[in-house]
N, C-alpha and C positions, 0 to 999 in steps of 0.2 A: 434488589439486583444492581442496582447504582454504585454499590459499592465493590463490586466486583474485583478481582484485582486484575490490572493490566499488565500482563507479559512481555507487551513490547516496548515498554518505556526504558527498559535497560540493556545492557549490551546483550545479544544474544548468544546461546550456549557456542562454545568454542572458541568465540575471541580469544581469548586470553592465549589461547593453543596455538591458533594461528600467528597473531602476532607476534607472540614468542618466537616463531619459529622465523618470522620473517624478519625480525628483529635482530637475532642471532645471525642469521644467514647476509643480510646489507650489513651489519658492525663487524662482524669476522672477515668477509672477503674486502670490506674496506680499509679493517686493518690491516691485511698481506701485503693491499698496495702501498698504503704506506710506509709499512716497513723496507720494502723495495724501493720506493720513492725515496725515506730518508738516507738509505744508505747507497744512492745512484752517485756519480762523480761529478752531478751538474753543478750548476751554478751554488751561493746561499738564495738568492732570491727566487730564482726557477723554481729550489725544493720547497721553501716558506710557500710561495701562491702553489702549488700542487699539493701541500697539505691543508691548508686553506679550502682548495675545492675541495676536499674527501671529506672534511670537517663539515661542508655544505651538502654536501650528498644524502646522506642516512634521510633529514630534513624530506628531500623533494623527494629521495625514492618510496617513504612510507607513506610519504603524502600520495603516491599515485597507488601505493599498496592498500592502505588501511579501509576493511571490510566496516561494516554498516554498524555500529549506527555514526560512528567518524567517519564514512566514506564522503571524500567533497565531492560538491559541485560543479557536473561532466565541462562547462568552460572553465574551470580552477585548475579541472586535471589536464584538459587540453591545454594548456598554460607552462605548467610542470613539464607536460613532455616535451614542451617542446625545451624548453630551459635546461632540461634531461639531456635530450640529442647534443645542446649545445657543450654542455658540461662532458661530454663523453667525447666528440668527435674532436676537439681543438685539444684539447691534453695531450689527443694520439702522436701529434704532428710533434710534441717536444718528449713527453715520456716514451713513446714507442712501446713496447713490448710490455710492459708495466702498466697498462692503462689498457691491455685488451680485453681483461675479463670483465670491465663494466659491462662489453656489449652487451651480454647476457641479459643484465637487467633494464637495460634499452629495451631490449626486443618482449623481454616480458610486460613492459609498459604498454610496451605497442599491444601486445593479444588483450590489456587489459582495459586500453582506455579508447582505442578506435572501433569500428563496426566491425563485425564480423566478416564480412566481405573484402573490408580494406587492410585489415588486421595481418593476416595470416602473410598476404603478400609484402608487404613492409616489415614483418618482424623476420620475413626470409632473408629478405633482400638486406635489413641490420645484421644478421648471421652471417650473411653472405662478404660483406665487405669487410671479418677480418681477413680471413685468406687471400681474400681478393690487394688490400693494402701491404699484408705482408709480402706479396710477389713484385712491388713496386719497390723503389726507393726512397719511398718516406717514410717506411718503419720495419727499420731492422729486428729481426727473431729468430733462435735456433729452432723455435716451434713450428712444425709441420700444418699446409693450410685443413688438414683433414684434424688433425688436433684442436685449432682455434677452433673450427665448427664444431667440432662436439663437447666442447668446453660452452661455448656460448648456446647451445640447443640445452644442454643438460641445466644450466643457470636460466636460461629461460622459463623451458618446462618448468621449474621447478616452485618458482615465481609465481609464475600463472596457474599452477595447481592447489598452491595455500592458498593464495588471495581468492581464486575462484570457488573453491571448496567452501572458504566462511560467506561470501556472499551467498552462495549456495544455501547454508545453513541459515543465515541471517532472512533469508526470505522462505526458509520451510517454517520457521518462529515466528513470524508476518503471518502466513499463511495458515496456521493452527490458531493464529491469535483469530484472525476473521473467521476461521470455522467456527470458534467458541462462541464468537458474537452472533452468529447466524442461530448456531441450535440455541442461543440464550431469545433470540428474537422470537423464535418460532416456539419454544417454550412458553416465552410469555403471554403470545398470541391463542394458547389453545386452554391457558389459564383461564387468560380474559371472556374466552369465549364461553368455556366452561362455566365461571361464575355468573356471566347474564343470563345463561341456558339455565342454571339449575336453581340459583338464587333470586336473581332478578322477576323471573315466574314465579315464584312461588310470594314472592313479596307483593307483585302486582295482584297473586289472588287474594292475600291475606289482607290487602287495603279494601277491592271491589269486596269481599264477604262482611267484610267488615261495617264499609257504610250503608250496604246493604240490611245487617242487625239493627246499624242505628237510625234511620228511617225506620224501623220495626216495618221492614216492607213487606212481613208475613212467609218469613223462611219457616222452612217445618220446626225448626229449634226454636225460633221466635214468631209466635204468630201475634204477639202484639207488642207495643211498642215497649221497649227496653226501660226497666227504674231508671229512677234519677244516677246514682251509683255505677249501675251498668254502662249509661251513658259516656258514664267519665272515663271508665276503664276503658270502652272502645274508642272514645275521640283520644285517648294516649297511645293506645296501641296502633291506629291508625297515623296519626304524626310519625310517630316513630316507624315506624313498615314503610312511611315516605321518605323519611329521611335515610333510611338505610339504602332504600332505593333507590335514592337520586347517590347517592356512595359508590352501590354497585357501578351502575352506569357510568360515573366519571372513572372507575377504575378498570371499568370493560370496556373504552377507548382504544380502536385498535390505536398501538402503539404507545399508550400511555400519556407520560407527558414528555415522552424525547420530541425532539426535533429535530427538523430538516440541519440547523448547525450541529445539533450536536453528532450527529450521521457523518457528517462533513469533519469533525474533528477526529471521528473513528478512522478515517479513510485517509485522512492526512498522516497517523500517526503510525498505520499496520503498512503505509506504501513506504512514508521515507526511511521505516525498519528493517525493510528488504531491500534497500540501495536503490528506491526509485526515488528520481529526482520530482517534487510535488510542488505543484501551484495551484491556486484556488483563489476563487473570484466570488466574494462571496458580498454584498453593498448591503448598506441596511436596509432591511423590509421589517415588515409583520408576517410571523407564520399565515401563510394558508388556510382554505379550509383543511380539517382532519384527512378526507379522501386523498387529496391530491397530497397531503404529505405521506403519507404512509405509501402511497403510489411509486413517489419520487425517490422516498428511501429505500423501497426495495429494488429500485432501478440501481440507485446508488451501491446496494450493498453488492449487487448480480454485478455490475460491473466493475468495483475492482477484485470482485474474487476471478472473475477472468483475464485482467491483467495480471494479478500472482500467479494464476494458474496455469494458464495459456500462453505468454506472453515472453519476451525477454526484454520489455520494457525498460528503459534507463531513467526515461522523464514522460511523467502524467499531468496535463491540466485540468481542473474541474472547476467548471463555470456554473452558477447559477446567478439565473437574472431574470427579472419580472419584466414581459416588453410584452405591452398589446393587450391587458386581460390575461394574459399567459405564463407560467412559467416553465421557464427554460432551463434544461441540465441537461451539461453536454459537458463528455470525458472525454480525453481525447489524450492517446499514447502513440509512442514511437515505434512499439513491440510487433507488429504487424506482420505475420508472417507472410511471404510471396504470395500472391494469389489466393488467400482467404483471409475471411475475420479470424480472429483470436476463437470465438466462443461461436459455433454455427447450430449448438444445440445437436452434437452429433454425436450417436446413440455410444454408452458406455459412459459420456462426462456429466457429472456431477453439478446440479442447479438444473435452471427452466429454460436456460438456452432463448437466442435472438427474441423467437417465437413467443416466448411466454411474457415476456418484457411485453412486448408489442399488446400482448390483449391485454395486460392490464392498462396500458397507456393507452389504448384504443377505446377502451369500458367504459373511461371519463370523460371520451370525447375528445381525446388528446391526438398527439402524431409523435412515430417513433423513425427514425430514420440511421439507417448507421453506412458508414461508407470509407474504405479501405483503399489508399494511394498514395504509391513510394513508401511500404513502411509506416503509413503513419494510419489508427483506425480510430476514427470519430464517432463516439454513440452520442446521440440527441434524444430527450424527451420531451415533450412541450404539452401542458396537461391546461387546461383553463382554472382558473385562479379559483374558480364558485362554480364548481358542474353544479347544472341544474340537476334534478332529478336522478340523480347517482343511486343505484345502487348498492355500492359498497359504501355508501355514508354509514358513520356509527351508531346512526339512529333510523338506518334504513331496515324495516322488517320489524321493527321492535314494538311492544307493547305502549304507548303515550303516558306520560308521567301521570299518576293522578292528580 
């Protein structure tokens, strides 16, 4: 199963379409203004630095356009914009009329790279000040302010509809990727179990009958002690039903031989696939006991499938760190909806919800705590390093090696 192939390591289905179109749409209406621009009666050096800016343009606008997995990093794009506003409003003051249809793509920066709350008002109020500029004296136009607005809403929209669409798309291919990992986990897990349950007993009986012949302990098949010959074939057969045994068992491991990093690299690579921005705190240790990883990884994997799922997340941090006997893992997003968690375990969504998380962090003797404020929703695990007397240890219930 290791070699699985991974889906989100290359651009996701659509790119190409989208960016095409966004491509097209910033180099075509940059070329119009240029060609306005060159053939205006200004100055030679006026027209030179105004084709100079447009020549700059394409650059910073696809930089705030460009869907996942090239989507930058949200202070890179707060940066752009704002170099965007500057690039669009100071041109207006000498090109006038020729320099209004950038607004368009101002304001679609704005629905794309601010919150949603702050978004929608600033990219009106960018709509807003072409009409508002053309009824003053600083930029003459035979166009109508009801014209400019819906020149600049229609470029907008339209902006905001590619770009949001492939990010859209970009985290449904994130999200099918983590599904795939989930049902391959829980596949592996009913294998494993399968083979201790069905092989591992029957190995364990095939050694105790065994030494039991060769003590000639007076089974009705042998009621006295075994030939020389016999002997040998059972002390082989027994080695070997040991060895196959101790095989099983390292391979009926819940969880195998992954680990807590490599969980941690799964999460890092299906988040920044979907346009979240990802941090992770990960210092050197040594793996854990078995329990507590397999614990932590299934916390791990529940919660970012509820930030794909639930969430409108832009940026996730994931901490793990050993403090006290304990370790610690805590995710923590921006995606937070008003007044609830992301994931409340609420009937119809898909996975074990808060609740489930919680008993198995609690089973270990752990603490699960999650807490939601301004936006921002922080899940905590904290499991002790060596439960004692676990239950779900992988040699809890089971038969003793011979």
């Amino acid at each position: 199963m290791r070699g699985t192939a991974r889906s989100g390591t290359g651009a996701p289905q659509g790119f190409g379409v989208a960016i095409g179109a966004l491509a097209v749409l910033v180099v075509g209406s940059l070329t119009l203004v240029a060609l306005e621009v060159a053939s205006s009666p200004l100055g030679r050096r006026t027209v030179v630095a105004g084709l100079t800016v447009l020549v700059l343009m394409p650059a910073v606008m696809l930089g705030q356009y460009a869907p996942p997995p090239y989507r930058l990093p949200q202070r890179r794009r707060w940066w752009l914009l704002l170099v965007q506003a500057v690039l669009t409003y100071l041109p207006l003051l000498l090109f006038n009329y020729r320099w209004l249809s950038l607004l368009g793509f101002l304001a679609g920066a704005v629905l794309l790279t601010l919150p949603p709350n702050a978004s929608v008002p600033i990219a009106l109020a960018v709509g807003a000040s072409g009409p508002v500029l053309s009824t003053t004296d600083l930029i003459t136009t035979d166009r109508s302010p009801l014209s400019l607005l819906l020149s600049t809403a229609i470029t907008a929209s339209t902006v905001f509809a590619v770009a949001h669409l492939a990010l859209l798309a970009a985290r449904l291919g994130a999200n099918r990727e983590h599904t795939a990992h989930l049902a391959e986990q829980r596949e592996r897990a009913r294998m494993q179990q399968d083979l201790h349950d069905l092989v591992g007993s029957s190995l364990t009986a095939i050694v105790l009958q065994g030494e039991v012949a060769l003590r000639g302990g007076g089974t009705p098949d042998s009621p006295s002690p075994a030939p020389e010959r016999a002997r040998g074939a059972l002390t082989e057969i027994i080695a070997l039903a040991r060895r196959l045994h101790d095989d099983v068992r390292s391979i009926s491991r819940p969880d195998g031989d992954l680990s807590l990093s490599d969980e941690l690299a799964h999460a890092q690579r299906v988040l920044a696939a979907s346009g979240v921005e990802v941090r992770t705190v990960l210092p050197p240790w040594a793996e854990p006991d078995p329990a507590v990883v397999g614990c932590l990884r299934f916390v791990l994997r529940e919660a970012v499938g509820n930030v794909l799922q639930h969430s409108r997340a832009t940026s996730c941090e994931i901490a793990l760190r050993a403090d006290g006997g304990q370790i610690r893992l805590t995710v923590r997003n921006d995606g937070a909806a008003e007044g609830r968690a992301p994931a409340d375990g609420a009937p119809g969504r898909h996975g074990t919800g808060l609740a489930g998380l919680a008993g198995r962090v609690i089973a270990l003797g752990g603490t699960f705590t999650t807490t939601s404020e301004d936006g921002t929703f922080v899940l905590t695990a904290a499991v002790p390093a060596a439960p004692a007397g676990d239950s779900t240890s992988p040699t809890a219930g089971r038969a003793p090696a011979p």
